[in-house]
C-alpha positions as CSV (number, residue, x, y, z in Angstrom):
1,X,-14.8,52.8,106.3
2,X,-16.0,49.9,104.3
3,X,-16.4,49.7,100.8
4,X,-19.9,49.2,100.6
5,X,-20.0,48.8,96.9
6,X,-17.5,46.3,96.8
7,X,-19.6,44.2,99.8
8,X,-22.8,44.8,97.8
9,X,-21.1,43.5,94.3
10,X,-20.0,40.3,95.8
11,X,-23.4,39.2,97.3
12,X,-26.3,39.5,94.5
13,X,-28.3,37.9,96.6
14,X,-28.1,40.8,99.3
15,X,-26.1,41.4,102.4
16,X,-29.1,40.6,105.3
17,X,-32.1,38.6,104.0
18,X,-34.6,39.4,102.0
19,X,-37.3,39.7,104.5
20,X,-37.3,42.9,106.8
21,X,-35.6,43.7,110.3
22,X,-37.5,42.0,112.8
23,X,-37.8,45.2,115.3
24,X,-39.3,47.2,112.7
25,X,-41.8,44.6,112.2
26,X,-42.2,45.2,115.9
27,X,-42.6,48.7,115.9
28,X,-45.2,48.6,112.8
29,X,-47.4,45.8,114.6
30,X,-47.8,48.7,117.7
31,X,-51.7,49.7,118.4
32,X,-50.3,53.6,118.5
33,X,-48.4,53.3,115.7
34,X,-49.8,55.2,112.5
35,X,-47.3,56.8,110.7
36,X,-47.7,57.4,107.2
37,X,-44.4,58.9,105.8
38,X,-40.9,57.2,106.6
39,X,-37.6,58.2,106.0
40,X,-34.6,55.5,106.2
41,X,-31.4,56.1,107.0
42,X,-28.1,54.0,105.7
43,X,-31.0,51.6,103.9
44,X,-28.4,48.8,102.1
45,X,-30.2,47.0,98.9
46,X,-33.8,48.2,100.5
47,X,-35.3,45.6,102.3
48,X,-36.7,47.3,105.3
49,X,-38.0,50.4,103.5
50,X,-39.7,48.2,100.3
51,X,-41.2,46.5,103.1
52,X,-42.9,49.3,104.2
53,X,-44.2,51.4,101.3
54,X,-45.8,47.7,100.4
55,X,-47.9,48.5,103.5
56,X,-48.7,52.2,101.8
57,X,-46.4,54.7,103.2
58,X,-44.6,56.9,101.6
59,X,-40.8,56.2,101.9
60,X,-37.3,57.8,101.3
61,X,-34.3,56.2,101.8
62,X,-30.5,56.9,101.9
63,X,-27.6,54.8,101.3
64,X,-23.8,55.8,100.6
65,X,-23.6,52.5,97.8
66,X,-24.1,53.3,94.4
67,X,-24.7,49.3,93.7
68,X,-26.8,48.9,96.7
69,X,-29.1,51.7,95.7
70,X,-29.0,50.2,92.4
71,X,-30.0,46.7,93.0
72,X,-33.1,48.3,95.7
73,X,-34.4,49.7,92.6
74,X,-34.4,46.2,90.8
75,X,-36.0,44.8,93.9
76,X,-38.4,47.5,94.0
77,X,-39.7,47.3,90.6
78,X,-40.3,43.9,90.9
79,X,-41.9,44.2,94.1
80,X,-44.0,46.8,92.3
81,X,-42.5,48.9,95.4
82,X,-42.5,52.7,94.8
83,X,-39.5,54.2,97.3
84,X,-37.8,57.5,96.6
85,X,-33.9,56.7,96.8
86,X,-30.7,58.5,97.2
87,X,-27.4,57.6,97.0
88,X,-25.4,60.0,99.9
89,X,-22.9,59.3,102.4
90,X,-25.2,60.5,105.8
91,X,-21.7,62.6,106.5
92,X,-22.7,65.0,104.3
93,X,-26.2,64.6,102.9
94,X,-29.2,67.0,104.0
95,X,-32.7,66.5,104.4
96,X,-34.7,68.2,101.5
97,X,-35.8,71.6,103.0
98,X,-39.1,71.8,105.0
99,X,-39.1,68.1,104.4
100,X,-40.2,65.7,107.8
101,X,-41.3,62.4,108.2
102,X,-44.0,60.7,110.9
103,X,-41.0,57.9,110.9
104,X,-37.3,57.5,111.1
105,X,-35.5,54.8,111.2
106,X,-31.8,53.8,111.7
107,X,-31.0,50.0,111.7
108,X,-27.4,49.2,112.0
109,X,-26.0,51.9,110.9
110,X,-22.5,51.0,112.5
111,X,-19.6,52.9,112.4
112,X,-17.6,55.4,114.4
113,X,-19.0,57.8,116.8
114,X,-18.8,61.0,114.5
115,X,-20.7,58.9,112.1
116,X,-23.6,57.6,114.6
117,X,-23.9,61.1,116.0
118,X,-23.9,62.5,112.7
119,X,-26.9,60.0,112.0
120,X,-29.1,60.7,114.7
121,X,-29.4,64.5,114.6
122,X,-30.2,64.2,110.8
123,X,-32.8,61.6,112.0
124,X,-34.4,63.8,114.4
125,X,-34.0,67.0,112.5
126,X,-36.0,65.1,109.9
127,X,-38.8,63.9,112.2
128,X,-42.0,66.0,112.0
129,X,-43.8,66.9,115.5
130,X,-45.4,63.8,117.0
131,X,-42.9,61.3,114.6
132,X,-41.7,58.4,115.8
133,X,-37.8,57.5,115.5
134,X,-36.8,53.7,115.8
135,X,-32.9,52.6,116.4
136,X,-31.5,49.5,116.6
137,X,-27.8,48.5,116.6
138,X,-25.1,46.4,118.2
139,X,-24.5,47.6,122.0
140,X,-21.2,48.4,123.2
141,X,-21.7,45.8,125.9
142,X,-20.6,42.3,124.1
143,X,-20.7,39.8,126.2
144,X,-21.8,36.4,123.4
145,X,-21.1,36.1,120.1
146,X,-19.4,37.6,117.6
147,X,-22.1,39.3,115.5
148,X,-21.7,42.9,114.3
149,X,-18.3,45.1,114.2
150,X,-15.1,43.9,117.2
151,X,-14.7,47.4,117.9
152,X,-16.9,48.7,120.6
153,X,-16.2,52.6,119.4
154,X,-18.3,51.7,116.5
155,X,-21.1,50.6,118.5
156,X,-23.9,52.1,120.2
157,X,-25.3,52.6,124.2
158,X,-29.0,53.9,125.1
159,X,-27.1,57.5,126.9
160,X,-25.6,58.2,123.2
161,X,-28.5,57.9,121.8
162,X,-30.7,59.8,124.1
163,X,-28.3,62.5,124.5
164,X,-28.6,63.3,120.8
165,X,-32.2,63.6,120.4
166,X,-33.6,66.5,122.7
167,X,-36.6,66.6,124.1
168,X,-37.4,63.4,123.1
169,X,-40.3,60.9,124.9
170,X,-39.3,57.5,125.6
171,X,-41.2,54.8,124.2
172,X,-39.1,51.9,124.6
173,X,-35.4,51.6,125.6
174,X,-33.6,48.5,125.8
175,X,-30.2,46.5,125.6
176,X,-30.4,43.1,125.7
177,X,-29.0,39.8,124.2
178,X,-31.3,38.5,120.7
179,X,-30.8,35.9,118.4
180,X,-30.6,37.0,114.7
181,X,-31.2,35.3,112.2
182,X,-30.9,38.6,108.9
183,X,-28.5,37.0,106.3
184,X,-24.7,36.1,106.3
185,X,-24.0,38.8,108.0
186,X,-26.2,39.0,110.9
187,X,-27.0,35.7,112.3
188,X,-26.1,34.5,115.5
189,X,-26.6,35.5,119.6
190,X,-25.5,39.6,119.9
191,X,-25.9,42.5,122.0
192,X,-28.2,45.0,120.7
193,X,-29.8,48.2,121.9
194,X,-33.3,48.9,120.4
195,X,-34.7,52.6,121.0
196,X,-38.0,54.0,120.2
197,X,-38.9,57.9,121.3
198,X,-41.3,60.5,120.1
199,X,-40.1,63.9,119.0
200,X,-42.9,66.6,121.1
């Protein structure tokens, strides 16, 4: 696995932009859209969940980086951000009992398929009835570019991600080529699958 401290030491700066993922912008801008809690999943140095508790939600957040976690709380305190953060490799971490969230979200959370698995049940056992959870991650498919991991066993397909989340009601399910343009790390044509469904 990476060494996610080590990544996180040698770019201040941050890993992927400052600014948030652009799906999740996507998914907030939606008419039906009106959650009010949020839980995110392998979170980095904070920069999608700060976004959103700016816009008043209530937001947790894991990440397995000490220094990562470290610097969100700089960013968040001088974003007068208020996030509740917790440094936990998703392998092993637990929601807080009796604890669910109207949102989940897992961006680019990449790794092997124990790990992704592992990941998406925690996300859906976390969601409360009626929550939404939002995915988005490098395909297996990779036809352009050379964005995200080489390996396609630690990337995702829509049947992985549906077959891990029961019961759950489609809102959008694509895989597709984008453009990003999210800091050194994620800029350039990729393959991408972007999954939104509803837990009944």
């Amino acid at each position: 696995m990476p060494d996610w401290d080590e990544k996180y030491r040698a770019a201040p700066a941050g890993l992927f932009g400052p600014g948030p993922n652009e799906y999740l912008r996507e998914v907030v801008a939606r008419s039906d859209f009106a959650a009010r809690s949020a839980l995110f999943l392998a979170d980095g140095d904070g920069r999608n969940s700060r976004w959103l508790a700016k816009r008043g939600l209530a937001v947790a957040a894991v990440d397995i980086s000490d220094v990562a976690t470290r610097n969100a709380h700089a960013l968040d305190a001088a974003a007068a951000a208020t996030v509740a953060r917790t440094v936990a490799d998703i392998e092993t971490w637990q929601p807080p009992a009796g604890r669910r969230y109207d949102a989940v979200f897992i961006l680019y959370l990449q790794g092997p398929a124990a790990l992704r698995s592992r990941a998406l049940r925690l996300g859906w056992q976390a969601l409360a009835s009626g929550g939404w959870i939002v995915i988005e991650g490098f395909a297996k498919a990779q036809t352009c570019g050379a964005v995200g991991p080489p390996s396609p066993d630690h990337r995702y397909d829509l049947d992985e991600i549906a077959g891990a989340l029961p019961g759950h009601r489609v809102v959008e399910a694509l895989a597709g080529r984008v453009r990003l343009n999210e800091g050194a790390r994620h800029r350039g044509e990729a393959e991408v699958v972007r999954f939104v469904g509803r837990k009944p």
